[in-house]
MDAnalysis code that builds the backbone (N, CA, C; Angstrom):
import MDAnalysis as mda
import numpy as np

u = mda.Universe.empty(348, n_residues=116, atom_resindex=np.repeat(np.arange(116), 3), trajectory=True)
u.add_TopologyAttr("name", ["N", "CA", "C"] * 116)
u.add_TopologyAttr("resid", np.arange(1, 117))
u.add_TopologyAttr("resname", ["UNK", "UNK", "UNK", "UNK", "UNK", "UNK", "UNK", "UNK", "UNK", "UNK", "UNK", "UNK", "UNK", "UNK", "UNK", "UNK", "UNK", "UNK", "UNK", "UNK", "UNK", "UNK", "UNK", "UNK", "UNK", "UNK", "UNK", "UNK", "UNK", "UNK", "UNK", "UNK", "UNK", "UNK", "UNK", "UNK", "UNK", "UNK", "UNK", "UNK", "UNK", "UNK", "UNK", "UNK", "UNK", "UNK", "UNK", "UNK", "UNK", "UNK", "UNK", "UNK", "UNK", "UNK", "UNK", "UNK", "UNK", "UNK", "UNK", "UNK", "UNK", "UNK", "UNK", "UNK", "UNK", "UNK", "UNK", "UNK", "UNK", "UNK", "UNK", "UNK", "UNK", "UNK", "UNK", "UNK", "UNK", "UNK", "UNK", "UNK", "UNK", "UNK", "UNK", "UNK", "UNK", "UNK", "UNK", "UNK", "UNK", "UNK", "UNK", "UNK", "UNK", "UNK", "UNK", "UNK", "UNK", "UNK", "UNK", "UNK", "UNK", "UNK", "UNK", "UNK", "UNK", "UNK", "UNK", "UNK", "UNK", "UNK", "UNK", "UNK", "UNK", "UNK", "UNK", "UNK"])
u.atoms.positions = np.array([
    [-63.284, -20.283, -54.274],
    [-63.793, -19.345, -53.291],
    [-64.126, -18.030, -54.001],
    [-65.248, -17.734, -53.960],
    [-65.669, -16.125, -54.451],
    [-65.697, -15.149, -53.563],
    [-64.767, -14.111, -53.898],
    [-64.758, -13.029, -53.063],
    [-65.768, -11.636, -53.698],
    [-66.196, -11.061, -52.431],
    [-67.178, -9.980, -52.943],
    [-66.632, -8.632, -52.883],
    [-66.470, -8.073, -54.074],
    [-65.706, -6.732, -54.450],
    [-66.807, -5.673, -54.286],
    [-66.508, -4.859, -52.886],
    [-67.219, -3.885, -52.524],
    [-66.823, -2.714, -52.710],
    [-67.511, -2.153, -53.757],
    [-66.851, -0.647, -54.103],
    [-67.360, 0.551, -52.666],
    [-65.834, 1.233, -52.871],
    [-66.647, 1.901, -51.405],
    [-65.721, 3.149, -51.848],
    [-66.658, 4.300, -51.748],
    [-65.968, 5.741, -52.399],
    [-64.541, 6.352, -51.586],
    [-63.739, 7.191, -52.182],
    [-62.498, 7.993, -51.015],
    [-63.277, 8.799, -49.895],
    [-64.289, 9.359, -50.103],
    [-64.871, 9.788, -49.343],
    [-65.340, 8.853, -47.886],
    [-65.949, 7.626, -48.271],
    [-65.902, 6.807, -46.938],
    [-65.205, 5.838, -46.378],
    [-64.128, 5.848, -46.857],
    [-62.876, 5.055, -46.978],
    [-62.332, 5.054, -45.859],
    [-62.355, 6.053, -44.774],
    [-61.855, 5.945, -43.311],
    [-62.719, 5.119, -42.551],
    [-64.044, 5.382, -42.114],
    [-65.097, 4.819, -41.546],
    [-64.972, 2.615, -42.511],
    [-64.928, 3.027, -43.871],
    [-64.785, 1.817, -44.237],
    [-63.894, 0.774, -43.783],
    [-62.291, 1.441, -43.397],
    [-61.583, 0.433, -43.512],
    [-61.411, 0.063, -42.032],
    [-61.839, 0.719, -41.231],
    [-61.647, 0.066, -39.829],
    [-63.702, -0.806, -39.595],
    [-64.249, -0.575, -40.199],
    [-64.833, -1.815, -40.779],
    [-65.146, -2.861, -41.355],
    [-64.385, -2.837, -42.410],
    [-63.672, -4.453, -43.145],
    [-62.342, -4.217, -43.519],
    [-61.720, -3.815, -42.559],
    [-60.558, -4.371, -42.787],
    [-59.677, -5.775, -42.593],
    [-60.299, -7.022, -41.455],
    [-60.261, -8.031, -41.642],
    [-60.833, -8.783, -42.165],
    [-61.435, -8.375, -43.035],
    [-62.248, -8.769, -44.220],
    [-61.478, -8.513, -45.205],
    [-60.887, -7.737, -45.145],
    [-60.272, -7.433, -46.578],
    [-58.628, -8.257, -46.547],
    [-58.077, -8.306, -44.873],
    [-57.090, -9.040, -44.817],
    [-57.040, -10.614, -44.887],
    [-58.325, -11.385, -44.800],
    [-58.401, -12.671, -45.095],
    [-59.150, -12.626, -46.224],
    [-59.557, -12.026, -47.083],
    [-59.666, -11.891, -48.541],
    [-60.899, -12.670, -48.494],
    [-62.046, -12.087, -47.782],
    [-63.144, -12.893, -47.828],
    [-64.082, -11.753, -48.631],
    [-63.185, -10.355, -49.166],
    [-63.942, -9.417, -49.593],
    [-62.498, -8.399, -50.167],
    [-62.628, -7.951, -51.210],
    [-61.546, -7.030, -51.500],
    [-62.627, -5.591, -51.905],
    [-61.841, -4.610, -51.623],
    [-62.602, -3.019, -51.746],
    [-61.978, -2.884, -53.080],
    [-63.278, -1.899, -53.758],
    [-62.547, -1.171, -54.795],
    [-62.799, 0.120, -54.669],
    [-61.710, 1.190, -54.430],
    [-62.241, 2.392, -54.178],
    [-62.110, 3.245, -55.069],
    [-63.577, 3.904, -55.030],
    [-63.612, 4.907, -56.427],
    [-63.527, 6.387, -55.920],
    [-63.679, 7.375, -56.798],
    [-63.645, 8.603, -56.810],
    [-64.732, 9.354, -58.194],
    [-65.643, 10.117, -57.754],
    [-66.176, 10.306, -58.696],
    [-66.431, 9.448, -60.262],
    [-67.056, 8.193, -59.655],
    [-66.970, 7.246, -60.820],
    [-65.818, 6.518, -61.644],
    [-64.595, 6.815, -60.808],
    [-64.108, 6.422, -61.840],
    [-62.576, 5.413, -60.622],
    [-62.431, 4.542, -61.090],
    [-61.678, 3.173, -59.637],
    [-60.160, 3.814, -59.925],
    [-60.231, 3.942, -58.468],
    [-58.622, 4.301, -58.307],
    [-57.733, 3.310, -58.377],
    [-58.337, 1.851, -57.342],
    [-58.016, 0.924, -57.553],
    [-58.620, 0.076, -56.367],
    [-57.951, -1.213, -56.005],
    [-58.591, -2.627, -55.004],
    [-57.674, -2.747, -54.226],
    [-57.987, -3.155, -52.859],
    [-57.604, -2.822, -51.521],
    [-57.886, -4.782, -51.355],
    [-56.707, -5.466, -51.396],
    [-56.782, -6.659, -51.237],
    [-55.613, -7.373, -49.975],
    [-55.473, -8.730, -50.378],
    [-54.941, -9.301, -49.031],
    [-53.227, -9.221, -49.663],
    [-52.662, -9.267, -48.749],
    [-50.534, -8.842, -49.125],
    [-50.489, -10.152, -50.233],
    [-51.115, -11.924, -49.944],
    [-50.699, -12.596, -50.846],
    [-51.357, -12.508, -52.066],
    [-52.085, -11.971, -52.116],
    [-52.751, -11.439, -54.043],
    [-52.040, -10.500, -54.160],
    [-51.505, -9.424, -53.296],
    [-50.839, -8.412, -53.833],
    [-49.215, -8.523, -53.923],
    [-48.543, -9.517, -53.215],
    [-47.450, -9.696, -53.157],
    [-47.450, -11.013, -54.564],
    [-48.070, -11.244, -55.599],
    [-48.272, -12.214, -56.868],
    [-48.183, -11.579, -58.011],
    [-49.071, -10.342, -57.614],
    [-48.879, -9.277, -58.861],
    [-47.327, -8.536, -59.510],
    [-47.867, -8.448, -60.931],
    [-46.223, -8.390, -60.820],
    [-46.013, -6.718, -61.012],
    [-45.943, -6.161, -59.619],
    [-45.892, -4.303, -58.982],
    [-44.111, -4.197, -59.178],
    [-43.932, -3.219, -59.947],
    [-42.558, -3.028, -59.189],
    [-42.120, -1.886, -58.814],
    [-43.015, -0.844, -58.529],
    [-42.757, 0.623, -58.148],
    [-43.827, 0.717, -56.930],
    [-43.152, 0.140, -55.310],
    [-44.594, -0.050, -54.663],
    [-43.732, 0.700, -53.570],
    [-44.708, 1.800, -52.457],
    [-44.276, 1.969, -51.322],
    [-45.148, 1.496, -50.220],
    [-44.591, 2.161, -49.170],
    [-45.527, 1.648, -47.883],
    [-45.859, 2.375, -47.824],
    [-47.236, 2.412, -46.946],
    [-48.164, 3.541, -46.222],
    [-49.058, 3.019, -45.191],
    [-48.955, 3.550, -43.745],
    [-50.100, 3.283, -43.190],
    [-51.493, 3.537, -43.633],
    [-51.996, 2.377, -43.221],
    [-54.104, 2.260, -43.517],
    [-54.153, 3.621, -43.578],
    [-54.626, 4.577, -42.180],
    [-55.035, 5.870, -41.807],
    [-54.572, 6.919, -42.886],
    [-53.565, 6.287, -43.433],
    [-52.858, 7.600, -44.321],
    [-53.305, 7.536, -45.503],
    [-53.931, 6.769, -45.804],
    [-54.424, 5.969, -47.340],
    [-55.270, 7.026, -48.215],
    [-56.455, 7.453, -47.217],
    [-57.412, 8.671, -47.936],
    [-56.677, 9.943, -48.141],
    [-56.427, 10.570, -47.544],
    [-55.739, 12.159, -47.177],
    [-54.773, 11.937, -48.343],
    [-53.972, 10.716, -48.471],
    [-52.934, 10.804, -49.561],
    [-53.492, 10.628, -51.055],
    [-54.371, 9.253, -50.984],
    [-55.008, 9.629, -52.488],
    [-55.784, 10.246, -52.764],
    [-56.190, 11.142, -51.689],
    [-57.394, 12.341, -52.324],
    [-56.372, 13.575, -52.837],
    [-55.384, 13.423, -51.804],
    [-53.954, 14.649, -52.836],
    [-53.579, 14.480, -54.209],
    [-53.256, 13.007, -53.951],
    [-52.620, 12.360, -55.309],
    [-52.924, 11.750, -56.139],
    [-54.807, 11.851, -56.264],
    [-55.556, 11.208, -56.735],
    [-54.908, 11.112, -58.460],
    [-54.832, 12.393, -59.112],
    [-54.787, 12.393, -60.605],
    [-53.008, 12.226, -60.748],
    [-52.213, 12.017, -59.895],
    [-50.916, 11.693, -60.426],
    [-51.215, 10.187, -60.243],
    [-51.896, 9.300, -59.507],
    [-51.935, 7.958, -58.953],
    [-52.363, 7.517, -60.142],
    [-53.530, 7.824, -60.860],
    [-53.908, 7.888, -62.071],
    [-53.313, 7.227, -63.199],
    [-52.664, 8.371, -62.984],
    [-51.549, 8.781, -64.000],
    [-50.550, 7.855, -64.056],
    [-50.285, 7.095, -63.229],
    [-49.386, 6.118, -63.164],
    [-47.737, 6.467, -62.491],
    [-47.883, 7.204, -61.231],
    [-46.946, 7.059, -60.759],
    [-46.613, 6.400, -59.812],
    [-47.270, 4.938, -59.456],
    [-47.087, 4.032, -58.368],
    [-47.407, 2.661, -58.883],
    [-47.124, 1.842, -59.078],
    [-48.259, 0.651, -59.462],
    [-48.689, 0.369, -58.265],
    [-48.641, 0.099, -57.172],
    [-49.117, 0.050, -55.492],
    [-48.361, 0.334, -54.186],
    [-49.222, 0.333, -53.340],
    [-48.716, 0.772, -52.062],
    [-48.967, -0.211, -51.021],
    [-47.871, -1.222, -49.828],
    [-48.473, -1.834, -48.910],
    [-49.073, -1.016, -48.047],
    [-50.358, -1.682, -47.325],
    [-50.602, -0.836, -46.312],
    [-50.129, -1.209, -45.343],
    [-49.873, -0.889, -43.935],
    [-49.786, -1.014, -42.834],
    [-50.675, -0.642, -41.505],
    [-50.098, -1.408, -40.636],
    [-51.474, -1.254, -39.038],
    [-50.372, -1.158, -38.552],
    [-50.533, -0.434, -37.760],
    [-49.475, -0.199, -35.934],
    [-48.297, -1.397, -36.733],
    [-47.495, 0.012, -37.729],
    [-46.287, -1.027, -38.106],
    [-45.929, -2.569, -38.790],
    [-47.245, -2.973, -39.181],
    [-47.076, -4.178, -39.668],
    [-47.963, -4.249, -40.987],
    [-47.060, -4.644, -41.666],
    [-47.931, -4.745, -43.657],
    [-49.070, -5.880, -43.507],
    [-50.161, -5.202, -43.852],
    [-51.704, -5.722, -43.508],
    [-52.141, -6.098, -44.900],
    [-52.166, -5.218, -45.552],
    [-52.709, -5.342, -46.728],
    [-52.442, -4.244, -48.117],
    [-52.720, -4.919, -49.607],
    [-52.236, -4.064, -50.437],
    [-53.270, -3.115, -51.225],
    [-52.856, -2.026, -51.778],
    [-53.522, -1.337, -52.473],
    [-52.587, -1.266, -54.104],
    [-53.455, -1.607, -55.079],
    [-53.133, -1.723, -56.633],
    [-53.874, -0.598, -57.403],
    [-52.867, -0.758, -58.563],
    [-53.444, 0.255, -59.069],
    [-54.267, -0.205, -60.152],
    [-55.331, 0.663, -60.354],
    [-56.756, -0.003, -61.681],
    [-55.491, -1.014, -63.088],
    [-55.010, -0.624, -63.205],
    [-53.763, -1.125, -64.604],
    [-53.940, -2.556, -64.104],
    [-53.457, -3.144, -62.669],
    [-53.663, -4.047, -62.419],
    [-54.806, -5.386, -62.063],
    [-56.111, -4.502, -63.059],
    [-57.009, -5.093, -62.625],
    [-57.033, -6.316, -62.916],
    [-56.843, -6.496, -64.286],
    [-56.641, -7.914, -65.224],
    [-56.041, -8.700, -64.581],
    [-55.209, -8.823, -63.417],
    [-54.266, -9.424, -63.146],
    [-55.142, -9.678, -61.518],
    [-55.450, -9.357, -61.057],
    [-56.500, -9.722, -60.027],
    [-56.752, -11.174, -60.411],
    [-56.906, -11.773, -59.450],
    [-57.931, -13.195, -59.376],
    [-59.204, -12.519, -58.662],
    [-60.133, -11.886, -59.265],
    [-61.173, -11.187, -58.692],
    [-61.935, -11.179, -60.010],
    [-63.815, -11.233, -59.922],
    [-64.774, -11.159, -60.824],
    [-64.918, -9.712, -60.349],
    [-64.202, -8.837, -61.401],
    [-64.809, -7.696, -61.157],
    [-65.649, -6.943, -62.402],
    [-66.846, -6.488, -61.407],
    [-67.770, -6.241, -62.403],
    [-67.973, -4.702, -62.244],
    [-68.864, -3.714, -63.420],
    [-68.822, -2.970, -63.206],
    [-70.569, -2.665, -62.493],
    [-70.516, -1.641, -61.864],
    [-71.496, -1.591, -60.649],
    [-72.384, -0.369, -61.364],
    [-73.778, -0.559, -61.131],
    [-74.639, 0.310, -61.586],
    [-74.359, 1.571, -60.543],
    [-74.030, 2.970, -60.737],
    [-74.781, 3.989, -59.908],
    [-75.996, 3.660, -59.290],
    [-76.135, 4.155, -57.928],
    [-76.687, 4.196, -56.968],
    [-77.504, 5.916, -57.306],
    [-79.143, 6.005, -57.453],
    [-79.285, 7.241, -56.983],
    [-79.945, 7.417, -56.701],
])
């Protein structure tokens, strides 16, 4: 099964995820969200992300996802999380990884021409 890795910026990342977000929870599509060119990381389904081997992971609701990594963009970076579950109205939906973990993805990820 090939899944299609849709890069989608922090900037539209709210509007995005209550648009594929069951897309992204039956893994018929995983996000990769960037920031000024450069991938924060992939927004995939809990069982690809619960395989990886994360061991510094918290929770966070969906909604909270932007506002927090646009704060914590350059410590996230930096490597102070390897991921975060997300959550919906209390229930772990889906995961967010960090770029380190890309290799470890079962995902063809390619790198994407700028758009201009």
């Amino acid at each position: 099964m090939s899944i299609l890795c849709r890069p989608v910026s922090l900037a539209e990342l709210t509007t995005s995820a209550r648009a594929h977000r069951r897309r992204w929870q039956m893994g018929i599509e995983a996000a990769i969200i960037t920031h000024q060119g450069k991938t924060l990381g992939f927004i995939v389904p809990l069982e690809i992300f619960n395989s990886l081997s994360t061991e510094s992971v918290c929770r966070m609701p969906l909604p909270d996802l932007q506002p927090w990594l646009f704060q914590n963009r350059q410590g996230w970076l930096e490597g102070i999380m390897d991921g975060l579950t997300l959550t919906w109205h209390t229930r772990e939906v889906l995961g967010f990884v960090h770029p380190r973990h890309s290799i470890q993805l079962p995902l063809s990820v390619i790198q994407l021409a700028k758009k201009f």
